[in-house]
C-alpha positions as a printed NumPy array, in Angstrom:
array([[141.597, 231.923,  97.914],
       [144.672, 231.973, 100.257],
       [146.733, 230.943,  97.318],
       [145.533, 233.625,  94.949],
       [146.103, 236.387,  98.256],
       [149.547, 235.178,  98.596],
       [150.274, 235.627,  95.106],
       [148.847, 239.36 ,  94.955],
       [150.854, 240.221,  97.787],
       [154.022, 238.441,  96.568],
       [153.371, 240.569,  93.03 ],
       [152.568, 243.558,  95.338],
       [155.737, 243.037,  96.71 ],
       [158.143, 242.296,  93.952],
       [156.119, 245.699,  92.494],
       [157.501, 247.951,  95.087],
       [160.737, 246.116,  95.132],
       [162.037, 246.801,  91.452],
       [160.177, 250.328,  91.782],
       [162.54 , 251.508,  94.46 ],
       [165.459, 249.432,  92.35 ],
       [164.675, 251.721,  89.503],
       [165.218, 255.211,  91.762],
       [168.396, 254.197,  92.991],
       [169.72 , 252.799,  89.518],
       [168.999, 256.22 ,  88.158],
       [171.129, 258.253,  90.665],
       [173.821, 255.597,  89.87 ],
       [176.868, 255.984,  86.698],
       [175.233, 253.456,  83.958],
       [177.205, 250.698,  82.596],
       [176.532, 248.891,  85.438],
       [176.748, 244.985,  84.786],
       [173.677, 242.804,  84.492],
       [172.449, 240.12 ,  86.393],
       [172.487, 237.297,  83.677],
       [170.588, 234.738,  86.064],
       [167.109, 234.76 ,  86.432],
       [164.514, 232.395,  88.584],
       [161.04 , 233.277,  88.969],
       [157.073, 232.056,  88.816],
       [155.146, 232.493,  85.597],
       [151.102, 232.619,  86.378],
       [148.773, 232.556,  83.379],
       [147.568, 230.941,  80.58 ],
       [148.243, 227.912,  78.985],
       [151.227, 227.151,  82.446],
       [148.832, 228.107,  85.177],
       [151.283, 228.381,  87.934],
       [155.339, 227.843,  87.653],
       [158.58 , 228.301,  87.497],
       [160.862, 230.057,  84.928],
       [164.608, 230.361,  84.653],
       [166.551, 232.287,  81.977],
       [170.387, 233.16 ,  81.393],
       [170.954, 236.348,  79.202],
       [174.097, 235.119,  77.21 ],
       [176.862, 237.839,  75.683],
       [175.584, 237.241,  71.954],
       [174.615, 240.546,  70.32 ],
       [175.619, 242.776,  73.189],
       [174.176, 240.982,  76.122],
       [170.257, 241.403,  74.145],
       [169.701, 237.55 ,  73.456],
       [168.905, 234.856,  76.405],
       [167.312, 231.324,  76.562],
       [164.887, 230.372,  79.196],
       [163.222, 227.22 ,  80.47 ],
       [159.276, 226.976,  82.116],
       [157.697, 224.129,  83.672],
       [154.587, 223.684,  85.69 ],
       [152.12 , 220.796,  86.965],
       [149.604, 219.968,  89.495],
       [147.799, 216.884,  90.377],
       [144.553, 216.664,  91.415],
       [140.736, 215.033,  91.6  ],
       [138.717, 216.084,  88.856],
       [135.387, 214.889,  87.942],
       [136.436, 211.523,  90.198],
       [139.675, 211.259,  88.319],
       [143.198, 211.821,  89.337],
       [144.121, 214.015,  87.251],
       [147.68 , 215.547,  86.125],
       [148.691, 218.175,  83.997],
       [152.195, 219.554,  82.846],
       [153.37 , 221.911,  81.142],
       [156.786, 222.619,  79.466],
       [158.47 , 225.331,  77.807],
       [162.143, 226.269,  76.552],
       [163.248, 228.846,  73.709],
       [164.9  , 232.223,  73.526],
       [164.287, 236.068,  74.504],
       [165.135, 238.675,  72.253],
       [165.688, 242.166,  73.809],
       [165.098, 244.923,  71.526],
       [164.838, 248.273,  73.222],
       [165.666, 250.109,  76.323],
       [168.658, 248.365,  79.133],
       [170.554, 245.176,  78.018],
       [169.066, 242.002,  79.22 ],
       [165.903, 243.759,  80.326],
       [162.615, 246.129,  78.501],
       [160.641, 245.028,  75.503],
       [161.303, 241.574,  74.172],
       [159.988, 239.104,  71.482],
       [159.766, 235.468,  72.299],
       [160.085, 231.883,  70.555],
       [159.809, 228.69 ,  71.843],
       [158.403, 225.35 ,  71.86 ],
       [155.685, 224.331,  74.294],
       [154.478, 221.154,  75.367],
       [151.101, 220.332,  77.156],
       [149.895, 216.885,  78.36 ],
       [147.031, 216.448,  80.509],
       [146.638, 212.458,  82.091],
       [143.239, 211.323,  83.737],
       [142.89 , 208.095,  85.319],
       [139.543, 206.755,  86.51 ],
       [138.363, 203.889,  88.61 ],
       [135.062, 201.91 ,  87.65 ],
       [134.581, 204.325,  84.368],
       [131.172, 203.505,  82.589],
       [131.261, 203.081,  79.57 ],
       [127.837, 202.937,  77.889],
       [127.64 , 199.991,  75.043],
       [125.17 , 197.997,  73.213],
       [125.433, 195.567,  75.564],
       [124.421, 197.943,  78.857],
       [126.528, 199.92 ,  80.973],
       [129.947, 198.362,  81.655],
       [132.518, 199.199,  84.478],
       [136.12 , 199.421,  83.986],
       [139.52 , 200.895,  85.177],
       [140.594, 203.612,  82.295],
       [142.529, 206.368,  81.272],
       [142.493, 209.8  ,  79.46 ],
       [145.406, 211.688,  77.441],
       [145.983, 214.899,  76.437],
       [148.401, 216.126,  74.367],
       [149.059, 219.549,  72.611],
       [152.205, 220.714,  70.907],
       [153.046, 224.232,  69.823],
       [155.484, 226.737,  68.207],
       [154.953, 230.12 ,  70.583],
       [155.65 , 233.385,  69.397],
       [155.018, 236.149,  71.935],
       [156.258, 240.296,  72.902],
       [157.113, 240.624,  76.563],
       [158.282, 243.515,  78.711],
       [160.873, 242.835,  81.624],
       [161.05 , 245.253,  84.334],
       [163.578, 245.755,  86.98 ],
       [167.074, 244.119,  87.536],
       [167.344, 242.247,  90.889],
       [163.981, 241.818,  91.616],
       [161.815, 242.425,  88.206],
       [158.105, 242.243,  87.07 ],
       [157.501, 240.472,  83.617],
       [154.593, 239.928,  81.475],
       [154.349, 238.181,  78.307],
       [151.57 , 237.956,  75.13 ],
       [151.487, 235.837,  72.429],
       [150.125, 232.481,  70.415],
       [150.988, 229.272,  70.51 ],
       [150.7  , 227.85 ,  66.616],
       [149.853, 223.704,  66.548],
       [147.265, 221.449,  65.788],
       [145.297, 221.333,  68.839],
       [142.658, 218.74 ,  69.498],
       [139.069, 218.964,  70.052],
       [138.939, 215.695,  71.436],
       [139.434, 213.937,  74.692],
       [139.734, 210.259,  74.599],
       [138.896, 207.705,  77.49 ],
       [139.892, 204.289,  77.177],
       [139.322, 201.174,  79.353],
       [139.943, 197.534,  79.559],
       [136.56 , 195.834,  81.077],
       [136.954, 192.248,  81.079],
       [138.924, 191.716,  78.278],
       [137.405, 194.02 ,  76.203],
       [138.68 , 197.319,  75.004],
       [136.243, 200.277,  75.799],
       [136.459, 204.046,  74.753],
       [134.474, 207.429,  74.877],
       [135.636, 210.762,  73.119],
       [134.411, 213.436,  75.062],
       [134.139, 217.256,  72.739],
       [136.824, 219.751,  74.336],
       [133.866, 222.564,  75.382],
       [134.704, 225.732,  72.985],
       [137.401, 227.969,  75.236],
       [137.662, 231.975,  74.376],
       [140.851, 231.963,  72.289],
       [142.048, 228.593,  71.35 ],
       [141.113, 226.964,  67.971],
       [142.337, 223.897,  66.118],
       [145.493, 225.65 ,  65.137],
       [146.791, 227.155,  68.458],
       [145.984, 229.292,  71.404],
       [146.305, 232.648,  72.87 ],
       [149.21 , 232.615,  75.483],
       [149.484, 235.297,  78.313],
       [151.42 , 235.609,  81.848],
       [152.905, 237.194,  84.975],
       [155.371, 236.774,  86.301],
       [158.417, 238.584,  89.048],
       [161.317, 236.686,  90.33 ],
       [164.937, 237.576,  91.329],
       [168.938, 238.405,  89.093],
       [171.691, 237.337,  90.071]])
């Protein structure tokens, strides 16, 4: 709860921040450079909570930039140590509105792996219940396509919607060794609003700082 109150209040922040920005940029002479460098935290869904970078590069007038995500968290879930990361990289397409900043479309590549380790798993054979050290993978690959909206210049707001296009799998795989004898369970992935066997709805926040 602190965490999620910290984060309002940071995006509180950051919304007053590039509000004021935008007042004094419009009593200013435009053509004023942009801030190519970008660092900020992404919060939503499928990254839960990270960091971003981007560099707007010259091509086509200062509209085109790459950008880099990653997130991860470890923790104990359903007595396993659990950890997931996510990674993304691809390139920002400004359409409309300043240079470097406004509406945007978005591709990139995204990578999610989720790793589950487990002590004294049981596994439930023909032969009885048997206990044994194991482990759990995840993996999902996509191809994202999503429309975003940047706003401010030093310190900006951004949100982002799209879909992530890849096979994703319905199944979660645990697999042990108990006494010489290889064990596994596939466990169904539970049906989640907006993701399918070919992708996933994709949606964040996010504010951070130009320079």
């Amino acid at each position: 709860m602190k965490k999620i109150s910290l984060l309002l209040a940071m995006l509180l922040f950051c919304s007053i921040a590039f509000s004021q920005e935008e007042e004094n940029e419009e009593s200013k002479p435009k053509g004023k450079r942009i801030l190519p460098f970008r660092i900020g935290i992404k919060a939503g869904l499928p990254n839960g909570v990270g960091g971003n970078i981007e560099y707007v590069t010259p091509l086509l007038n200062d509209r085109i930039a790459v950008f880099g995500d990653y997130s991860g968290f470890s923790a104990e879930i359903d007595d396993a140590d659990t950890k997931l990361q996510y990674y993304e990289f691809g390139t920002n397409i400004y359409l409309f509105g300043n240079k470097g900043r406004g509406v945007y479309g978005s591709l990139s590549y995204g990578k999610l792996n989720l790793d589950a380790s487990y002590d004294d798993y049981e596994f439930d054979t023909n032969s009885g219940i048997v206990t044994a050290d194991a482990k759990g993978e995840y993996e999902v690959g996509t191809f994202n396509v999503k429309a975003g909206l940047k706003m401010g210049r030093r310190f900006y707001f951004r949100t982002e919607l799209g879909y992530g296009f890849g096979s994703v799998p319905q199944e979660f795989v645990i697999t042990g060794n108990a006494n010489g004898i290889i064990q596994s369970e596939i466990i169904e992935i539970p049906e989640i609003p907006g993701m399918s066997e070919s992708g996933y709805v994709m949606f964040n926040i996010g504010f951070g700082i130009g320079f």
